[in-house]
C-alpha positions in Angstrom: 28.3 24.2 -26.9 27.3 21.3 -29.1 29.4 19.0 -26.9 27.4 20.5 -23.7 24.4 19.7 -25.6 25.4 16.0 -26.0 26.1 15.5 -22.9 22.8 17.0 -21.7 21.1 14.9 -24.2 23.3 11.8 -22.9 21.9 12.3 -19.1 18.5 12.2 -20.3 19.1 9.4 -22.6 20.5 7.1 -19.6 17.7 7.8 -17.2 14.9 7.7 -20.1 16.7 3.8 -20.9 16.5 3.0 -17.0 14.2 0.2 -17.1 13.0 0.8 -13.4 11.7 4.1 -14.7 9.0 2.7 -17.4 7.4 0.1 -15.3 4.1 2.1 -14.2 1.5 2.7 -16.9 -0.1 6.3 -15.5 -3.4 7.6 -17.7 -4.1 11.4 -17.3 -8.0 12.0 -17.8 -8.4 15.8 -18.3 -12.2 16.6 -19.1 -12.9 19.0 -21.9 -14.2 22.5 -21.0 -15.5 21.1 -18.2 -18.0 23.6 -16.5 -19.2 24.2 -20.1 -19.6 20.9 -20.5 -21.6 20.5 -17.0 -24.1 23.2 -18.5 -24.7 21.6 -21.7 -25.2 18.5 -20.0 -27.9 20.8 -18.1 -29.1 22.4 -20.4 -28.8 20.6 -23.9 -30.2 23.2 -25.7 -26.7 24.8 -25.4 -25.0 22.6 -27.3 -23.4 23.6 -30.8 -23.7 27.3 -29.2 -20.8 29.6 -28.2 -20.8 29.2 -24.2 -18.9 31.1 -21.2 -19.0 30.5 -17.8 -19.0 33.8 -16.1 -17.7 33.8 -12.2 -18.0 37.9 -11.5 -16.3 39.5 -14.5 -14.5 36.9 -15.9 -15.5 34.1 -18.4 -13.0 31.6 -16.4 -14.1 28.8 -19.3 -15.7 28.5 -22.5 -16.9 25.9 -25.1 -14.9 25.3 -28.2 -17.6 27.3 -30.4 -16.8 30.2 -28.4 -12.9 29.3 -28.6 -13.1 29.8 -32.5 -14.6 32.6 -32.2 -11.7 34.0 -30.1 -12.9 33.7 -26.6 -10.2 32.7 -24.1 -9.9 31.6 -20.7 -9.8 34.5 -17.8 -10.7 37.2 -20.5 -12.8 40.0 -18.8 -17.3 39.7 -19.9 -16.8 43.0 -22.0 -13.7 41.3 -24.2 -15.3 38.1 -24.8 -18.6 40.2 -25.9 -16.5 42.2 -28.1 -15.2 39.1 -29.6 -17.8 37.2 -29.6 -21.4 38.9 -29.4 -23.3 35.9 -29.6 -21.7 34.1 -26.7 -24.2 33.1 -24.1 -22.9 32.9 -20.9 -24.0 31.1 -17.8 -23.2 31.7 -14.1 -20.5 29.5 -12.6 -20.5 30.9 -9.2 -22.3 28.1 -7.7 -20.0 24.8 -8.2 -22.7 22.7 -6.2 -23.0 21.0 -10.0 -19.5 20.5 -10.9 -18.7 19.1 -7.5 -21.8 16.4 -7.9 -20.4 15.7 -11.5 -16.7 15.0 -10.5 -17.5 12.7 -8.0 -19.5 10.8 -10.4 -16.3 10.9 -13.0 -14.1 10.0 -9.9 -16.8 6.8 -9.1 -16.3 5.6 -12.8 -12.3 5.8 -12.6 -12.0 4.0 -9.2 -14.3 0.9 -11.0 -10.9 0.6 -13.5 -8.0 1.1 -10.6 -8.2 2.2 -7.1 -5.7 4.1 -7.5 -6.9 7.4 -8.7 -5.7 10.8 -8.1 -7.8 14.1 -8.3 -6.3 17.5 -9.8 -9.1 19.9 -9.2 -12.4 19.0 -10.2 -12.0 18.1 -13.8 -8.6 16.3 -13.9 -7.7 12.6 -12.9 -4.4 10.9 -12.5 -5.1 6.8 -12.5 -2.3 4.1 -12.5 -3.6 1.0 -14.4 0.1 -0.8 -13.9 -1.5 -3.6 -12.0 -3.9 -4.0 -15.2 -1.4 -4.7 -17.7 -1.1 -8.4 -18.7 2.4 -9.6 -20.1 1.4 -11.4 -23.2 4.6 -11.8 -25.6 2.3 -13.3 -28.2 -0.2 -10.7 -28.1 1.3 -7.5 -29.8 -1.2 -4.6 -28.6 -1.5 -1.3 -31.2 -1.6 1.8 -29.8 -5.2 3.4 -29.1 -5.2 7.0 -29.7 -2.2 9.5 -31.1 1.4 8.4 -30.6 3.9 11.4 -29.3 6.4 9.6 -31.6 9.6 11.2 -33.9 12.3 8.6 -33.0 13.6 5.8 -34.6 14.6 4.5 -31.2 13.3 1.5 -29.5 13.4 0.6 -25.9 14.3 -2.6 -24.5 12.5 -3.0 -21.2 8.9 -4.0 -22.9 7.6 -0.2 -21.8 6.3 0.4 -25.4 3.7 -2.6 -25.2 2.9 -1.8 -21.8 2.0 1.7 -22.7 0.1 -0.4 -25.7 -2.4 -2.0 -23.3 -2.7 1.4 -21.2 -4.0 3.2 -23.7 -6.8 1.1 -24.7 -7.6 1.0 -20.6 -7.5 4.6 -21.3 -10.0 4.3 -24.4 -12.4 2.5 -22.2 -12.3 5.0 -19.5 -13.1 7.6 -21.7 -15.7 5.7 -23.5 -17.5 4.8 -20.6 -17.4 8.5 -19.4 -19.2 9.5 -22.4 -22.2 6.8 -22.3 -22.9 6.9 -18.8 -22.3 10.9 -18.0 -21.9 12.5 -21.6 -18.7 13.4 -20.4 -15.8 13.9 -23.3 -12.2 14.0 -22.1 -8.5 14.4 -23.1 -6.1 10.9 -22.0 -2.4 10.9 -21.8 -0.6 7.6 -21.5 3.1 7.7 -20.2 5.1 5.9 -18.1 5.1 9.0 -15.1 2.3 11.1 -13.9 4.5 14.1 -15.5 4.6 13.1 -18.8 1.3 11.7 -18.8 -0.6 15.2 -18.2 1.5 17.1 -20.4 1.1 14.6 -23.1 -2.6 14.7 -22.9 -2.6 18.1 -24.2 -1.4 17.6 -28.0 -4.3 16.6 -29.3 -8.0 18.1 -28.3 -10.6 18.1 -27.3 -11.7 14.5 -26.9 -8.7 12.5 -28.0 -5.9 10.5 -26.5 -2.0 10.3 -27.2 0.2 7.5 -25.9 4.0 8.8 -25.2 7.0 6.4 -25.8 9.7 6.7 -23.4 12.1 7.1 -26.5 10.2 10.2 -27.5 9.9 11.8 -23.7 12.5 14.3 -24.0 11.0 15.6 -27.7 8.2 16.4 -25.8 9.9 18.2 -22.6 11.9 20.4 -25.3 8.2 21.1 -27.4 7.6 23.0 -24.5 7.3 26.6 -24.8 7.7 28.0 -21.4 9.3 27.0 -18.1 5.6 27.5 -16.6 4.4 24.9 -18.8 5.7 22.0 -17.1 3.6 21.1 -13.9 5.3 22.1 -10.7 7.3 25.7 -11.7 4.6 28.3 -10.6 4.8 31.8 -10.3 7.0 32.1 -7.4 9.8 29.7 -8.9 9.8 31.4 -12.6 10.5 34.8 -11.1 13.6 33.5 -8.9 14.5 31.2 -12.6 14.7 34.3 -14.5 16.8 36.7 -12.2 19.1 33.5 -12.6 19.0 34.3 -16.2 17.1 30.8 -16.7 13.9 31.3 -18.8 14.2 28.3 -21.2 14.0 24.6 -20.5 17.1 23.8 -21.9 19.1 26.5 -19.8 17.5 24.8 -16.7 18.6 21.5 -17.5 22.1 22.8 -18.3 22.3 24.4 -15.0 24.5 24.3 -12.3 22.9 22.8 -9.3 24.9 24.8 -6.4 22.8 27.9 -8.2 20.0 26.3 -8.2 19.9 25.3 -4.9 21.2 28.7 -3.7 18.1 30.2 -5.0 15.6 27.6 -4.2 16.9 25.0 -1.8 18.2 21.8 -2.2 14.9 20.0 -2.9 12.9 22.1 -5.2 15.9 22.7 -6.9 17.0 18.9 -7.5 13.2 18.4 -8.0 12.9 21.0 -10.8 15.6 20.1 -13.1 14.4 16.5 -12.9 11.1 17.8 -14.2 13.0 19.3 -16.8 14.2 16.0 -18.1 11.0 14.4 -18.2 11.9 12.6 -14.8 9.1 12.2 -11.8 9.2 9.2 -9.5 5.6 10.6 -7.6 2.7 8.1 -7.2 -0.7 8.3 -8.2 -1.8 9.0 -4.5 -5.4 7.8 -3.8 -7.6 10.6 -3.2 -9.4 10.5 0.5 -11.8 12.7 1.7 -11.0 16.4 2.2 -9.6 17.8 5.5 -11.4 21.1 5.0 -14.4 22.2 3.2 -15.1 25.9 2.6 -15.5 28.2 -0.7 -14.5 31.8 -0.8 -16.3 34.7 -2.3 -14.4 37.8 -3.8 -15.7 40.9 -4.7 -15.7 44.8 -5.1 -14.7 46.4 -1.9 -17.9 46.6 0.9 -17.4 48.7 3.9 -20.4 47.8 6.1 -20.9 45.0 8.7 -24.2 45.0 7.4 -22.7 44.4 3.4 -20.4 41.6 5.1 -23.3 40.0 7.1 -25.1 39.4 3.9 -22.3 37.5 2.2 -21.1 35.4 5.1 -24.8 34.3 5.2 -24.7 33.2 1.5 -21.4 31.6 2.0 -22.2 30.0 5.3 -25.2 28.2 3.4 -23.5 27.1 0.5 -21.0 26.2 2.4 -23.4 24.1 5.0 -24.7 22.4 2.1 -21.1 20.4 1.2 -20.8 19.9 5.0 -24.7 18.1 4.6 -23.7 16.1 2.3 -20.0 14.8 3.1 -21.6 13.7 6.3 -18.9 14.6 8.8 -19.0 16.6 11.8 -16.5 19.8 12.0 -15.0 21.0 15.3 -12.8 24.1 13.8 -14.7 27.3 11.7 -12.4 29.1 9.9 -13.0 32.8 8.7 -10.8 34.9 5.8 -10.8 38.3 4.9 -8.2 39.7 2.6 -8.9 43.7 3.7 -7.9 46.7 1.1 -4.9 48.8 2.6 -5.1 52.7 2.1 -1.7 51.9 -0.1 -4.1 49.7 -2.1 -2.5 46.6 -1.4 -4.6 43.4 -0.1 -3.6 41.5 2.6 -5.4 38.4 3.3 -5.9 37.3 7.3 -7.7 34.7 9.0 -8.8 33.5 12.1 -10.0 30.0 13.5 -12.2 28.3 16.4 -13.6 25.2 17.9 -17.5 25.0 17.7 -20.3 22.4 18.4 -21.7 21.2 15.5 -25.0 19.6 15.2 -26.0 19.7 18.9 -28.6 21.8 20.0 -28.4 23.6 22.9 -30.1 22.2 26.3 -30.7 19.2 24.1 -30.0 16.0 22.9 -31.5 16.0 19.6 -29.2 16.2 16.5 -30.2 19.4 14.8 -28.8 19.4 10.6 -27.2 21.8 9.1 -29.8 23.5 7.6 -31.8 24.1 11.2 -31.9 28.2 11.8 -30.3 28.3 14.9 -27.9 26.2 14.0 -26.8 29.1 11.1 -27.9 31.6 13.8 -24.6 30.5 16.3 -22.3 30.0 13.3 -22.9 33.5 12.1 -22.6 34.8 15.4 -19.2 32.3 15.5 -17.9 34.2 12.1 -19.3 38.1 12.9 -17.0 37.8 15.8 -13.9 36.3 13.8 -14.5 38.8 11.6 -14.0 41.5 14.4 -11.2 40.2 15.7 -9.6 40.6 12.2 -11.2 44.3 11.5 -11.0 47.1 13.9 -14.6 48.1 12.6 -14.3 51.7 14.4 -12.0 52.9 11.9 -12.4 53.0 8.2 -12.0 49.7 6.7 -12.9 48.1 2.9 -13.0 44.3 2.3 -12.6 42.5 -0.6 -12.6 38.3 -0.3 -15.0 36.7 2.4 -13.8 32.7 3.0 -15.5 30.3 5.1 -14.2 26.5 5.7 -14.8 24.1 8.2 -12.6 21.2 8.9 -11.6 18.9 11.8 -13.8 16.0 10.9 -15.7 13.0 12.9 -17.4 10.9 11.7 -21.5 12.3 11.8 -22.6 9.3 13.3 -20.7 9.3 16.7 -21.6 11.3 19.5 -18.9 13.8 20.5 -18.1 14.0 24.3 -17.5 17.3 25.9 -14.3 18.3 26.1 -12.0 17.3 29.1 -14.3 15.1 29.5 -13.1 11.4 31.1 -16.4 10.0 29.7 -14.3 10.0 26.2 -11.6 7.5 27.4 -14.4 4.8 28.4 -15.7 2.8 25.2 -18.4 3.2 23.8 -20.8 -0.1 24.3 -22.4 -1.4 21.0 -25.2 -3.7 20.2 -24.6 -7.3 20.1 -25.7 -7.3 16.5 -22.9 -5.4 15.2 -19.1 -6.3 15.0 -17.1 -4.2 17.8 -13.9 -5.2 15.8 -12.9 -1.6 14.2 -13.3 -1.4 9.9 -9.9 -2.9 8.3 -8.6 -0.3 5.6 -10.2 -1.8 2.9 -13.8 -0.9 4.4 -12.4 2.3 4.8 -11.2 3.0 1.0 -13.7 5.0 -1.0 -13.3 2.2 -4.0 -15.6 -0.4 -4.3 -14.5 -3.5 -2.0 -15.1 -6.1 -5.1 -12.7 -4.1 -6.6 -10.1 -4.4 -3.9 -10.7 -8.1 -4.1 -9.6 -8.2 -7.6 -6.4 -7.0 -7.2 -3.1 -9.0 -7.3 -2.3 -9.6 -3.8 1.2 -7.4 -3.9 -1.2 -4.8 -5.4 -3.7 -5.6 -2.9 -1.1 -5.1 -0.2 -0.2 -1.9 -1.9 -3.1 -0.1 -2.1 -4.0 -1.2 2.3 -0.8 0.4 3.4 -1.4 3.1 1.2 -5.1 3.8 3.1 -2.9 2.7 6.2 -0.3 5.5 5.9 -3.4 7.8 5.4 -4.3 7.4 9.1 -2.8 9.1 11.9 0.6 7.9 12.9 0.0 6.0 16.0 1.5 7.0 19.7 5.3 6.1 19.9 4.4 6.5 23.8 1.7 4.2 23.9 2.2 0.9 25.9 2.3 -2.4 24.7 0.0 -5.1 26.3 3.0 -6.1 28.7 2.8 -2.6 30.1 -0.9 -2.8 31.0 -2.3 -2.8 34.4 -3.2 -6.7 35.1 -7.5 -6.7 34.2 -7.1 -3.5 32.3 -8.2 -3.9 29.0 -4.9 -3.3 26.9 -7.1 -1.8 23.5 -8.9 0.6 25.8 -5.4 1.2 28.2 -3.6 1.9 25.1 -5.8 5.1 23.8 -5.0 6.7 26.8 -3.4 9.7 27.2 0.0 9.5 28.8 -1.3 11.2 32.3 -4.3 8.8 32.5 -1.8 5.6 32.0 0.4 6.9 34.4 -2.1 7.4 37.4 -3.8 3.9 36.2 0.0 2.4 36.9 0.8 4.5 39.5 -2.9 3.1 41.7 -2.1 -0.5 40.5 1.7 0.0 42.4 -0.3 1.3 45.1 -2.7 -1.4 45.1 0.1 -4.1 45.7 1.3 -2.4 48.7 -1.6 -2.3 50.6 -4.7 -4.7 50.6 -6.9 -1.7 51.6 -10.0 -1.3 48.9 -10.2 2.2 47.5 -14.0 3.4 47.0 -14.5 5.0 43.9 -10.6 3.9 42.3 -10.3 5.3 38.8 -9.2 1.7 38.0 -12.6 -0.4 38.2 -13.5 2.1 35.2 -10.8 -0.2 33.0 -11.7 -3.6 34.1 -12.8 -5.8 31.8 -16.2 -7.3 31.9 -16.2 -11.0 33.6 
């Protein structure tokens, strides 16, 4: 056994010393008790008071007063009050604040690195490699906690890399508190894994740096397999009938067992978590594909009960739509319906709508015009039938609403199957027909972008650039366009269209005969 354990601690030792794994400087921003902190910030006179936010009959987060006094997370109203009869709590039902207040943390992270990474609404992942100066001279200390119990040192010059990250971090956090009254937790480590769970050994609003030397300490401080980032639910249970339930029996396991159980990739993935090993980049946050909220509940059984809270949905709901400023074209409805076993099973249903445009009109009507919500409830009262047979008994639990298929708000949408939306669009002479490069098309600020080392630079465009859809493999290069087609509008075609374009230009050669109304002259360019 002790020589297994050598060799396990061997393995981690050699991929711990591999220089090419300590070269990013990753900072995990975790805000403290962050809806409780969004309500203070509200409502100051909250502060130094025990505080829960209550969403149904839950307190899903509390201050650190209320902490002391024994409140936890996801303890039911009636246990918190027994614990804690003073605690005042405040309705979190309504994230409209939190969602305004993490874009504003997200705003002041992007002005240190573009690239930052959201987790939820209160955590941020940010890779400040590009930020780090090498300066043999210059011997940074260590802003914060160190994560530090070995003698070791490392070779690749990780340690004063880390050095300059965590005052970065410092910063970040400093300038969260002046200009939001934000406090926050920072881990500093050379992978977005050991960064986040670093982060946690000291709070609430402190930092701690972790040494590559020290990064296997810290995996086996662990308690549970479910602490480490990435081994849900799902994986634990399958871990345990494989008799694995600690973090060193999944690093000493076999990997043809693993992968039995879990496949080949979560299974090599997982262990390398278990060493403290994660090769993922800080992926830059874009906008969302979807937007919706879900509302749970005791069971209703009355379309008139489920009318009401779709229409309190639909208009919180409407509001994020308002103010991301996108069009949908798909309206998604979920229902998880109560079984006479007692069981829940959650079903949905989805469809293309016009949004925006009013009926036997061109005017652009907003989100919050009445017939607007009137259609969209009609839109989800019908979903909702097609999931419940509402002539026999029925009981529902969960209404979700979501919209998603985005455009942006400020084209017009032709109808559909319509050849109107092959032609482009003309513009003004005043504005630039060339289409935005990625960097106008980053949510980071473009002095920013400018800033940036140019390998960076180049970085952080193909990472915007890979964020786009993958272009046609079908699509035509300029040789293949029809002569006086032109090739940028030829080249959005669909296949079909291209093909009868080339198949009337063949024609045309053979014959000198001038076709009235020929689909081609659509194409030509202007002279």
């Amino acid at each position: 056994m002790e020589e297994e354990d050598g060799d396990h601690d061997f393995l981690f030792s050699a991929a711990a010393q591999s220089t090419d794994r300590h070269e990013r400087v990753i900072v995990h921003i975790d805000i403290d008790c962050y809806y409780a902190q969004v309500e203070m910030i509200l409502n100051p006179s909250l502060r130094g008071k025990p505080l829960g936010i209550k969403q149904k009959n839950l307190v899903v987060t509390c201050n650190y007063e209320a902490r002391a006094l024994g409140v936890e997370k996801l303890m039911t109203i009636k246990s918190a009050l027994e614990k804690c009869p003073s605690l005042i709590l405040a309705n979190g039902e309504d994230l409209k604040n939190y969602r305004e207040m993490s874009e504003k943390i997200y705003k002041v992270l992007q002005s240190y690195s573009p690239f930052v990474e959201k987790l939820g609404l209160d955590e941020n992942f940010v890779d400040v490699t590009h930020k780090i100066v090498k300066s043999p001279e210059v011997q940074h200390v260590i802003s914060g906690h160190t994560f530090h119990d070995s003698e070791d040192i490392c070779t690749c010059g990780c340690t004063e890399r880390l050095a300059q990250g965590s005052l970065i971090a410092q910063k970040m956090r400093d300038h969260l508190r002046d200009e939001l009254g934000i406090t926050s937790c920072g881990g500093i480590a050379f992978n977005k894994l050991l960064a986040k769970l670093v982060g946690t050994t000291h709070k609430p609003n402190q930092q701690t740096t972790l040494l590559s030397t020290s990064s296997l300490s810290l995996i086996k401080s662990l308690k549970h397999l479910r602490n480490i980032p990435g081994i849900g639910s799902a994986i634990n249970r399958k871990l345990e009938v494989l008799g694995i339930n600690t973090i060193e029996k999944l690093q000493s396991a076999e990997m043809c067992k693993l992968t039995e159980a879990l496949g080949g990739k979560t299974a090599n993935q997982i262990q390398q978590l278990s060493f403290g090993i994660d090769n993922s980049h800080v992926k830059i946050t874009d906008r969302p594909k979807s937007i919706g909220a879900e509302d749970g509940f005791i069971p209703i059984r009355s379309e008139g009960e489920v009318r009401k809270k779709l229409s309190c949905l639909l208009n919180r709901v409407l509001e994020l739509v308002e103010k991301d400023g996108r069009k949908p074209c798909q309206l998604k409805l979920t229902v998880r319906k109560l079984h006479p076993s007692s069981h829940s099973v959650r079903e949905s249903r989805q469809t293309t709508i016009e949004y925006g445009t009013g009926t036997g009109s061109s005017t652009q009507q907003g989100p919050g015009d009445e017939k607007q919500k009137m259609k969209l409830m009609t839109t989800l009262m019908n979903l909702f039938e097609r999931i419940i047979d509402c002539d026999v008994s029925w009981q529902v639990t969960l209404l979700g609403i979501s919209f998603s298929g985005f455009s942006s708000g400020n084209s017009e949408s032709p109808a559909k199957n319509s050849i109107n939306k092959y032609f482009p669009v003309k513009k003004s002479p005043l504005r630039s027909e060339e289409p935005l490069p990625p960097s106008k098309r980053c949510r980071f600020d473009e002095s920013v972008l400018q800033e940036l080392p140019p390998d960076i630079r180049q970085e952080v465009l193909e990472d915007m650039q890979n964020q786009l859809p993958s272009p046609d493999p079908q699509k035509p290069t300029d040789s293949d366009c029809p002569k006086g087609v032109d090739p940028l509008v030829f080249c959005e075609l669909p296949v079909e269209i291209r093909e009868e374009l080339l198949a009337e230009e063949r024609t045309k050669k053979q014959t000198t005969i001038k076709k009235s109304n020929n689909l081609l002259q659509y194409f030509r360019k202007a002279s």
